[in-house]
C-alpha positions in Angstrom: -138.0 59.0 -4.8 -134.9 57.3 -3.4 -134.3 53.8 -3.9 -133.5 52.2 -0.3 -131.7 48.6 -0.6 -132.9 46.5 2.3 -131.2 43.4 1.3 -128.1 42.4 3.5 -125.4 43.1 1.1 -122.8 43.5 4.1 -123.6 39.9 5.5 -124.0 38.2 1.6 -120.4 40.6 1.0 -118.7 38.8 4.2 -119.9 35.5 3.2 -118.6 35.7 -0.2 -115.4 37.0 1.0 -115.2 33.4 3.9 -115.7 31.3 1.3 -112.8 33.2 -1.2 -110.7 33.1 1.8 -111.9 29.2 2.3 -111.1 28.5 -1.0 -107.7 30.7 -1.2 -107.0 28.6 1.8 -107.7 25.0 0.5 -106.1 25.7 -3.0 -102.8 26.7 -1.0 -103.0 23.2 1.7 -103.2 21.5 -2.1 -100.6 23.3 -3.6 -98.6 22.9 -0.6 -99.5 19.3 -0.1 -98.7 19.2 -3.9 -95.1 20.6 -3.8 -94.9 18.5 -0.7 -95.3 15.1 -2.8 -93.3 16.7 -5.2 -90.3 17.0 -3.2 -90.8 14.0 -1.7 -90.8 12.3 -4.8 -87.6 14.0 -5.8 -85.8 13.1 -2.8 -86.6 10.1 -2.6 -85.1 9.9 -6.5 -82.0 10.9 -5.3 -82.2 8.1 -2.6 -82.8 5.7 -5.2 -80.5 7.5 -7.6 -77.9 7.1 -4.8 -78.2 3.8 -3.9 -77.7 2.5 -7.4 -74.5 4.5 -7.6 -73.4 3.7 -4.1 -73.7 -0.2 -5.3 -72.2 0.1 -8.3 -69.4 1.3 -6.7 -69.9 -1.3 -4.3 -69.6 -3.7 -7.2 -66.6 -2.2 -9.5 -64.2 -2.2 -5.5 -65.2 -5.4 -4.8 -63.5 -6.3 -8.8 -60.6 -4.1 -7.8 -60.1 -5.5 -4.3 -60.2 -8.8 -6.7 -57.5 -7.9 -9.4 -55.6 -6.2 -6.1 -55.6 -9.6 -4.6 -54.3 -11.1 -7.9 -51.6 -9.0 -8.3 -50.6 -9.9 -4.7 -51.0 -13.4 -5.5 -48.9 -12.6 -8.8 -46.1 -10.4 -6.9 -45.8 -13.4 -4.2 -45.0 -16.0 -6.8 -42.8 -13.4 -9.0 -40.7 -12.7 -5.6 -40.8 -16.5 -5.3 -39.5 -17.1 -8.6 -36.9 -14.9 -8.5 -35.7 -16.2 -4.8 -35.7 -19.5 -7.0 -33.8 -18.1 -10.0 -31.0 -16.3 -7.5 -31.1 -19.7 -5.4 -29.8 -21.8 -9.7 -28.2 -18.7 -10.4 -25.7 -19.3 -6.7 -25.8 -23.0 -7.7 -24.5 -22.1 -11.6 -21.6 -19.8 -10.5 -20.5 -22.2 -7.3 -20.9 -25.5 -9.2 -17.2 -25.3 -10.4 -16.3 -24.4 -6.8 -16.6 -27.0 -5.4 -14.5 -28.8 -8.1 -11.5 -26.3 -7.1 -12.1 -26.8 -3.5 -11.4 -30.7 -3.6 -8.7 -29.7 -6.0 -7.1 -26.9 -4.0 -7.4 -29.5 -0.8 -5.5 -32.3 -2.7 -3.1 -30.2 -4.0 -1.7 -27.9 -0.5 -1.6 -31.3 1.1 2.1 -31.6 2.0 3.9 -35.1 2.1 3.8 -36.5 6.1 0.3 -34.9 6.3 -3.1 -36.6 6.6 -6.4 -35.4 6.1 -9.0 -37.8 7.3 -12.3 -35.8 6.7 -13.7 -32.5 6.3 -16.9 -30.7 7.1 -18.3 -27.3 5.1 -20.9 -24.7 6.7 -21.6 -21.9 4.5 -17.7 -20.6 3.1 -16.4 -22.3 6.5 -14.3 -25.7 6.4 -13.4 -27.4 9.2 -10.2 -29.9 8.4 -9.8 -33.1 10.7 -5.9 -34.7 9.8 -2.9 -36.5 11.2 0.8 -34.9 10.3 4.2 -36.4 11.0 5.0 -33.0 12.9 4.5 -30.1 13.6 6.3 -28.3 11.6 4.2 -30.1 8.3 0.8 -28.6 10.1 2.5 -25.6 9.3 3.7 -26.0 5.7 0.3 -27.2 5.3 -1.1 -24.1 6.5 1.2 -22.1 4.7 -0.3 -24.2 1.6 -3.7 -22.9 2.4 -2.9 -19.6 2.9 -1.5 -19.2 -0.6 -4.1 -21.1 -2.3 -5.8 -18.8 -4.6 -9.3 -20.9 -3.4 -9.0 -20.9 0.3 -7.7 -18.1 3.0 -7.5 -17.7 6.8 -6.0 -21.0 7.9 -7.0 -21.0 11.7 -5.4 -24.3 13.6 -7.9 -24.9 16.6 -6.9 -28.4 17.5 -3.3 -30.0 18.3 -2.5 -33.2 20.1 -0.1 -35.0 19.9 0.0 -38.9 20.5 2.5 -42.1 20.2 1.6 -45.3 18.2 3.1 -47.9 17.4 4.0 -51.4 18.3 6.8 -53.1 20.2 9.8 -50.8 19.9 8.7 -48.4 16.2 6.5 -46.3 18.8 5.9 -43.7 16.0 4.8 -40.0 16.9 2.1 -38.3 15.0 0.0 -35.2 16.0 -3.5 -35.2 15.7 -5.0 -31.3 14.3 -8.2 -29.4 13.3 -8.0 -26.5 11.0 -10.3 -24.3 10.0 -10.2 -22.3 6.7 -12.7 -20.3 4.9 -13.3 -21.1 1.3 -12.5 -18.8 -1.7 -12.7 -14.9 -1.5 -10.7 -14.2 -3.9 -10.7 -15.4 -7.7 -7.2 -16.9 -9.5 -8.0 -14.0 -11.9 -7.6 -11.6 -9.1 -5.5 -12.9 -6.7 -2.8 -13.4 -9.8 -3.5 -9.5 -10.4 -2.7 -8.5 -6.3 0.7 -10.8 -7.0 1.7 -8.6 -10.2 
């Protein structure tokens, strides 16, 4: 005789196949939800990983931008010690200068000639003087011109003028030169002659 199943194997097939499907489905939500935290987790380790580095290097500019400002600081005062140095180094080489100026100026003075004062700007000198005549304003300037201290005589001033008393009305003249102070050395001056 043939053996005839009754039992709904179909329906207790389909329900065993919903609930593999079920659980297929829930496993892959976990593993999904799984590799979700996962990366999440990893990202936000790089965030963090990030943010260290990002203030380390925060930290290390801020100490360069420090020594930067120090070396600024130290290149200001070294261009302000060496303005200093050049300003005593000037002053060393024209200290005897201005000994050979007042020299040079006592020495082209001609008899009959007068110098009452003098003013200097920069090389520049500006000579205020009374002369007999004018022919000693000349030899005077002539005196100037071959000093080996001071060059370019320039006369800008003239006058002439009477004094005197009773009858001895004496004549003198009344002059501004101007003269610029020492381009060239003795030493070379003496070699331009030879």
């Amino acid at each position: 005789m043939a053996r005839i199943n009754l039992l709904p194997w179909r329906a207790e097939l389909r329900k065993q196949r919903q609930k593999d499907f079920a659980a297929a489905i829930l496993l892959g939500v976990a593993v999904t939800f799984i590799l979700f935290l996962g990366v999440r987790a990893h990202i936000a380790g790089e965030i963090e990983y990030q943010y260290g580095r990002n203030q380390y290097l925060e930290s290390e500019i801020a100490a360069l931008d420090k020594k930067i400002k120090e070396i600024e600081d130290l290149e200001s005062k070294k261009k302000r010690l060496l303005a200093r140095m050049d300003v005593i180094q000037q002053l060393q080489v024209s200290r005897p200068e201005v000994v050979h100026l007042i020299d040079e100026l006592a020495r082209t003075v001609p008899d009959g000639v007068y110098v009452t004062d003098f003013a200097q700007t920069d090389k520049n000198l500006t000579l205020n003087g009374y002369a007999q005549s004018n022919a000693r304003v000349s030899a005077y300037m002539r005196n100037l011109d071959a000093s080996p201290w001071l060059k370019e005589p320039v006369l800008t001033i003239i006058e002439s003028r009477s004094e005197g008393k009773d009858n001895r009305k004496e004549r003198t003249n009344k002059f501004t030169l101007q003269v610029k102070q020492g381009a060239d050395k003795p030493e070379e001056k003496a070699k331009g002659a030879s």
